[in-house]
C-alpha positions in Angstrom: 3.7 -48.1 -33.9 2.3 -46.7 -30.8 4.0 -47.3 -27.7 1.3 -49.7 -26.2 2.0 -51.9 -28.9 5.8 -51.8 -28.9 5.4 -52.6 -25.0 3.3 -55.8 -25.9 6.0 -57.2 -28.9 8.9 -56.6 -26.0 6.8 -59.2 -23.5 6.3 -61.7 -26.3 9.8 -61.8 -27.1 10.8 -62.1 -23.4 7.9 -65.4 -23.1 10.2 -66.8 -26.0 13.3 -66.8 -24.2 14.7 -70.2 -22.6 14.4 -70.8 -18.9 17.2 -73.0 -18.2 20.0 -72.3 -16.2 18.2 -68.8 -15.1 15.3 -70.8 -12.8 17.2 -72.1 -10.1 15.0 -74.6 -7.4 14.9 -73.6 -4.0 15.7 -77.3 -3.0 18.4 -79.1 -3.7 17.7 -82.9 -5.2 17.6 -86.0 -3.4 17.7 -88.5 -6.3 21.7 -90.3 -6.5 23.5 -89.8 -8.8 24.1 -92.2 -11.8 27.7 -93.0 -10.4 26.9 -93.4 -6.7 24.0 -95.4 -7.6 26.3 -98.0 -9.5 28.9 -98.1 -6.8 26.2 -98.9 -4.2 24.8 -101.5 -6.5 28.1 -103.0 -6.6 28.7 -103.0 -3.1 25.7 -105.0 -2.6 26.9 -107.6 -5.0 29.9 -108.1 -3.0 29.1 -108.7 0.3 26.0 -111.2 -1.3 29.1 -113.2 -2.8 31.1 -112.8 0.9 27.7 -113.7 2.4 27.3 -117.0 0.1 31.1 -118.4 0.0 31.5 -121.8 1.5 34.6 -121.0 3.0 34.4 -121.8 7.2 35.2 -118.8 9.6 36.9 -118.3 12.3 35.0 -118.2 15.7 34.8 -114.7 17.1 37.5 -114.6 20.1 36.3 -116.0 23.6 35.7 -113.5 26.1 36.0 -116.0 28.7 39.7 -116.3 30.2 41.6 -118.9 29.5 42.8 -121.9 31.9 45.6 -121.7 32.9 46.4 -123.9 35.6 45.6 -127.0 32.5 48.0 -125.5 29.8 50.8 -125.2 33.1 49.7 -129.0 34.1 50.3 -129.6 30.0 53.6 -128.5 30.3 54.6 -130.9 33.3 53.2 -133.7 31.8 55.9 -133.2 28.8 59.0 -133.7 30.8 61.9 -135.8 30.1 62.2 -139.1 31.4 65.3 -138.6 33.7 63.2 -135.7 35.4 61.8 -136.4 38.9 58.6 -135.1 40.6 60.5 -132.4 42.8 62.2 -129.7 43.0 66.0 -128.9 42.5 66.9 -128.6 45.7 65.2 -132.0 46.8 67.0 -133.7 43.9 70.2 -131.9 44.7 70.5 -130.9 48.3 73.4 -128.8 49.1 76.1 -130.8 51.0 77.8 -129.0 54.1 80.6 -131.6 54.4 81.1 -133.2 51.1 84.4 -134.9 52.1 82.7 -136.6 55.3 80.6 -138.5 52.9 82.9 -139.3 50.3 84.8 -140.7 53.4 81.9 -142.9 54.5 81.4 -144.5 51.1 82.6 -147.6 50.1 84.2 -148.5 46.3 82.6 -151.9 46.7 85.1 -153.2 44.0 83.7 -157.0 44.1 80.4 -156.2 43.6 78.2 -158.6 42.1 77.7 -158.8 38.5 74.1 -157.3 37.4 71.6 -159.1 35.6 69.0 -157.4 33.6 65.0 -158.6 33.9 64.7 -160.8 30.4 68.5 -161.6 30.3 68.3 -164.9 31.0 65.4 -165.9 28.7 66.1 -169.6 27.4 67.7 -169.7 24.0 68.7 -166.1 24.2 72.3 -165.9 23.4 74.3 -163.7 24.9 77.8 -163.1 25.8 79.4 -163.6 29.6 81.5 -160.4 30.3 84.9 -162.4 31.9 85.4 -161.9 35.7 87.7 -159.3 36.7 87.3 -157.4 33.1 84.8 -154.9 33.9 86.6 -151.9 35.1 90.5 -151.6 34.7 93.0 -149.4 36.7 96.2 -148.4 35.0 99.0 -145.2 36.1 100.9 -142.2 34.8 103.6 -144.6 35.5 102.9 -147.3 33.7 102.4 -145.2 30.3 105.1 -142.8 31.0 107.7 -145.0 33.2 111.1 -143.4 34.8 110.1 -139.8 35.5 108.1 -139.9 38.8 104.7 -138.8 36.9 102.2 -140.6 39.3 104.2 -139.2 42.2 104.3 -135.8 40.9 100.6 -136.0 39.7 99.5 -136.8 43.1 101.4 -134.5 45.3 101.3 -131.4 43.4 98.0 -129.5 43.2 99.8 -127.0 41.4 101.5 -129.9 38.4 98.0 -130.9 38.3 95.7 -127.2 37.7 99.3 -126.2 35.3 98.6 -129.6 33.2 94.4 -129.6 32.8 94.9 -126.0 32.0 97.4 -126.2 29.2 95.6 -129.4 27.3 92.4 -127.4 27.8 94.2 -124.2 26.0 95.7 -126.0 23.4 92.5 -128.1 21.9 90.9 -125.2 22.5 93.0 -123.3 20.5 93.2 -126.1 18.0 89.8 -126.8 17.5 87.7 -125.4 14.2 84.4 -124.5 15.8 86.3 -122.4 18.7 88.3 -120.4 15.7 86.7 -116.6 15.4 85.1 -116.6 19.0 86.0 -113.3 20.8 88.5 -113.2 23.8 85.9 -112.9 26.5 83.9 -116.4 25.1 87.5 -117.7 25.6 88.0 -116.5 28.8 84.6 -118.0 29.5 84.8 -120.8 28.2 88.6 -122.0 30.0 87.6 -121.7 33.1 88.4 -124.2 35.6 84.9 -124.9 36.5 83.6 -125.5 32.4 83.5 -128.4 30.8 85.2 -128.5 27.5 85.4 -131.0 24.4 87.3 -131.7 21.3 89.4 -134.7 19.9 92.5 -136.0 21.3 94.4 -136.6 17.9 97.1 -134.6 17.8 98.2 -136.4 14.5 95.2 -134.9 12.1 95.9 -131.9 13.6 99.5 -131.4 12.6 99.2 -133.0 9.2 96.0 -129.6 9.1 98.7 -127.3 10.1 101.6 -128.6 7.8 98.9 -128.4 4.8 98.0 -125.4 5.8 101.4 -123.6 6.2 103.3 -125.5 3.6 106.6 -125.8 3.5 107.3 -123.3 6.1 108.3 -125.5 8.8 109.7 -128.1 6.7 113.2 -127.5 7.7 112.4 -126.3 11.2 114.3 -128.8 14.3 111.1 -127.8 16.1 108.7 -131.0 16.1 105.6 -129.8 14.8 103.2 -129.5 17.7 99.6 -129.3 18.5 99.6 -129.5 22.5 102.6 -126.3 22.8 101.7 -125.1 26.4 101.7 -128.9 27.2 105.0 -129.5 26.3 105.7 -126.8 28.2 104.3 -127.4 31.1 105.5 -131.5 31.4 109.2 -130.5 30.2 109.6 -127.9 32.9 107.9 -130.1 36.2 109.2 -133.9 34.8 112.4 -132.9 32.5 113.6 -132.8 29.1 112.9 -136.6 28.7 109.2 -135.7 29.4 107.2 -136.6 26.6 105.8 -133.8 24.5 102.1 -132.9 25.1 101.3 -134.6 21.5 102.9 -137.6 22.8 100.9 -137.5 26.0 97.6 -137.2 24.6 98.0 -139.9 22.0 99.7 -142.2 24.5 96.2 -142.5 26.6 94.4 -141.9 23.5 95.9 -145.5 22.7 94.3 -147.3 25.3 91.2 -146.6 23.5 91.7 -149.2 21.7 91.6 -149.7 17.5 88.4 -148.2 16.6 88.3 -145.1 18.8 86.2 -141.6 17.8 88.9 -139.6 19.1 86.4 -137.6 21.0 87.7 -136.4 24.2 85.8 -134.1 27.2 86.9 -132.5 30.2 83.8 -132.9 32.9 83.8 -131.2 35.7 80.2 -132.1 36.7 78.1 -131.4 39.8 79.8 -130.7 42.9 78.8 -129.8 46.8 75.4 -131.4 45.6 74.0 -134.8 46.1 72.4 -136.2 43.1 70.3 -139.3 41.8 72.0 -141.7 39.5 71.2 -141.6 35.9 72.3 -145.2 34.6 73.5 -145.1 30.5 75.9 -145.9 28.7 77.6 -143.7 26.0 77.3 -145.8 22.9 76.2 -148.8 24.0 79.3 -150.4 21.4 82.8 -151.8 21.4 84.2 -151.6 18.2 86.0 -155.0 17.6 85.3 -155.9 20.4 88.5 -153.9 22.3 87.4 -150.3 22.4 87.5 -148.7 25.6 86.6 -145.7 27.3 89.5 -144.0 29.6 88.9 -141.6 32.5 91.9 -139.5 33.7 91.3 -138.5 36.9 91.8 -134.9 38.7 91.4 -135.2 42.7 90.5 -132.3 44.3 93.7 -132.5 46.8 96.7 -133.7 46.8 97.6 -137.4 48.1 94.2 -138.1 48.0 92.6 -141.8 48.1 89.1 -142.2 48.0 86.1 -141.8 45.5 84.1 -139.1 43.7 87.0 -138.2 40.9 85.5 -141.7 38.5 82.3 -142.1 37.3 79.8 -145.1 39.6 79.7 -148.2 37.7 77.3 -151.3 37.8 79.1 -154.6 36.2 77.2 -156.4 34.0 76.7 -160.3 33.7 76.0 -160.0 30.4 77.5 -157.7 27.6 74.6 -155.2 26.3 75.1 -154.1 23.0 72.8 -151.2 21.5 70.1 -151.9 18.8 71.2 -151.4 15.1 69.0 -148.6 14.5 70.2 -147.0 17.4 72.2 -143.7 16.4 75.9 -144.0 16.8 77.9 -141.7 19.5 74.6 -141.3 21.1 73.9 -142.3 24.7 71.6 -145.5 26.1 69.8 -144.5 28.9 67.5 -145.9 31.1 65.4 -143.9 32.9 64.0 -144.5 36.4 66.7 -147.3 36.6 66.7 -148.3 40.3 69.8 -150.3 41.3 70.4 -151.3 45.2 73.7 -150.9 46.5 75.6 -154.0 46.6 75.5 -153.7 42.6 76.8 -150.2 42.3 80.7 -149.8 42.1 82.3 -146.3 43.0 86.2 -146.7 41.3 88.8 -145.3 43.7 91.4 -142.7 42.7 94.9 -143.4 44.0 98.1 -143.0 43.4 98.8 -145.8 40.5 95.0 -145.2 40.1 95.3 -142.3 38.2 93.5 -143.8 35.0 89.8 -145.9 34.7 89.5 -148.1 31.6 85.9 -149.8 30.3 84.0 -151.2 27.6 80.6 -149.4 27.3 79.2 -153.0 26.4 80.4 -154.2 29.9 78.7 -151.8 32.4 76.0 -148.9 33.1 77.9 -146.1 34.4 76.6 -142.0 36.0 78.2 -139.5 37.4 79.1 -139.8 41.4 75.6 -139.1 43.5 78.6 -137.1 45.4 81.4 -135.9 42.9 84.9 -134.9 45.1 87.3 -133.9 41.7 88.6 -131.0 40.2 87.4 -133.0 36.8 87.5 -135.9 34.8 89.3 -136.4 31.3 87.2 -139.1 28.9 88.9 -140.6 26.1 86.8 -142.0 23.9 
């Protein structure tokens, strides 16, 4: 074989050779692939089924801004129904001379008897509160006679701060939902210008504690006390036939009458401020007919004669019981309640005046318009 012809069998086999994967195109291809083309496909499904649903949407947000001088007149629309139109210091102007007009007011004792609009519908039946009933003033003396207490309790500032301060302490002490607070919320919450509240029962109490302890104090000659600093406190300024502080706070706690709630407070209220009357009662009932609400007074000075230590009363005509549906322990009030002043009664503190007794059935009482007191102990 000639070389010509050697050269012309080498092309031939080099024509049968494959191409593939030795031609490369210059361009790269545009079609998708089979996988991109599926999600894609898919896609399109999806936002067809979105596009479909029957489900509403929610507006796109306003870009306009938003009133809000109508939400703010909202707002006062929704207020209580004791609020007034004003501000606080229109409904509560400071008082320069609060003793001047606590001077200048009158306890207008024989008031008239009020009579509510729709009282006297014929065939209504309702009961006559008896003359003379309405409000009741009793002393120290009377519960505790022979050791000078109403004397001592009206002279001495210092009998008087030592003895709210003590019963204060001790229920405080005594009472469950003030156990595990730290020392400063008890610092807080015993000072003198705080209101407090718990239950005057010294009984449950010590009947907790023996239960509690055991035996341990079984064969003590201590008496088993709940009001400690109290006793204290009456033993050292009245003597050893003092009563204890147990027996004090039941003894007033008595007058409540045989189907008290036990529930006693330590107001000390609004002071160098004049303020509106708000008219309620606290129940609205009289369990048995001869349960009472007692205020212990706490002037602000000693020998002192004159009101602002009680709460203002209005006598009724006519007792006014709450509805049945209405929820026990809670207060009736009456909002906007205008009464003129030959119907409102503001109870004196004196010496032999020391203690206000009421059925909540026989009158509308608020706190003073202008409060002269340290505070003032309900029993309830």
């Amino acid at each position: 074989m000639n070389a010509s012809t050697k050269l012309r069998v080498l092309l031939g086999l080099l024509l049968l050779l494959p191409t593939t994967g030795f031609l490369t195109s210059p361009h790269r291809s545009c079609t998708t692939p089979p996988d991109r083309l599926h999600l894609a496909q898919d896609s399109d499904q999806a936002t067809a089924r979105r596009a479909s649903s029957s489900r509403p949407r929610r507006p796109p947000p306003s870009t306009r801004s938003r009133d809000r001088s109508s939400s703010t007149r909202e707002v006062e629309k929704r207020r209580a129904p004791h609020q007034f139109d004003h501000t606080k210091e229109e409904a509560r102007p400071f008082l320069d001379d609060p003793v001047a007009i606590v001077q200048s007011q009158s306890a207008n004792e024989d008031a008239p008897s009020y009579v509510f609009s729709g009282d006297e519908v014929e065939n209504l039946q309702l009961t006559v509160v008896a003359d003379e009933s309405h409000l009741i003033h009793m002393s120290l003396d009377e519960l505790f006679p022979n050791l000078q207490f109403s004397e001592k309790f009206n002279a001495d500032g210092e009998f008087r701060d030592s003895l709210r301060s003590a019963m204060r302490e001790d229920i405080f002490d005594s009472t469950p939902a003030y156990m595990g607070m730290s020392e400063k919320a008890r610092r807080m919450l015993l000072l003198p210008d705080s209101s407090l509240q718990g239950s005057w029962n010294c009984k449950q109490f010590v009947e907790m504690a023996a239960t509690a302890n055991g035996d341990r104090e079984e064969n003590s000659s201590q008496p088993q006390l709940r009001m400690r600093k109290l006793t204290n406190v009456l033993k050292s300024s009245l003597g050893e036939s003092a009563p204890t502080g147990d027996e004090f706070m039941e003894k007033i706690g008595s007058l409540c009458g045989s189907k008290p709630s036990t529930h006693w407070i330590d107001i000390v209220g609004i002071v160098d401020r004049r303020i509106p009357h708000s008219w309620h009662q606290d129940t609205g009932r009289s369990p048995n007919g001869d349960t009472f609400t007692v205020l212990l007074g706490f002037p602000k000075e000693d020998n002192y004669d004159g009101v602002g230590v009680f709460s203002h009363a209005v006598k009724l005509k006519y007792e006014r019981v709450a509805k049945d549906d209405h929820p026990i322990n809670e207060p009736v009030v009456y909002p906007g309640l205008q009464i003129d002043e030959e119907y409102i009664v503001r109870p004196k503190f004196a010496k032999g005046k020391e203690i206000l007794l009421f059925r909540d059935i026989d009158v509308i009482h608020s706190s003073p318009d202008v409060a002269f007191r340290s505070s003032v102990m309900r029993f309830m």
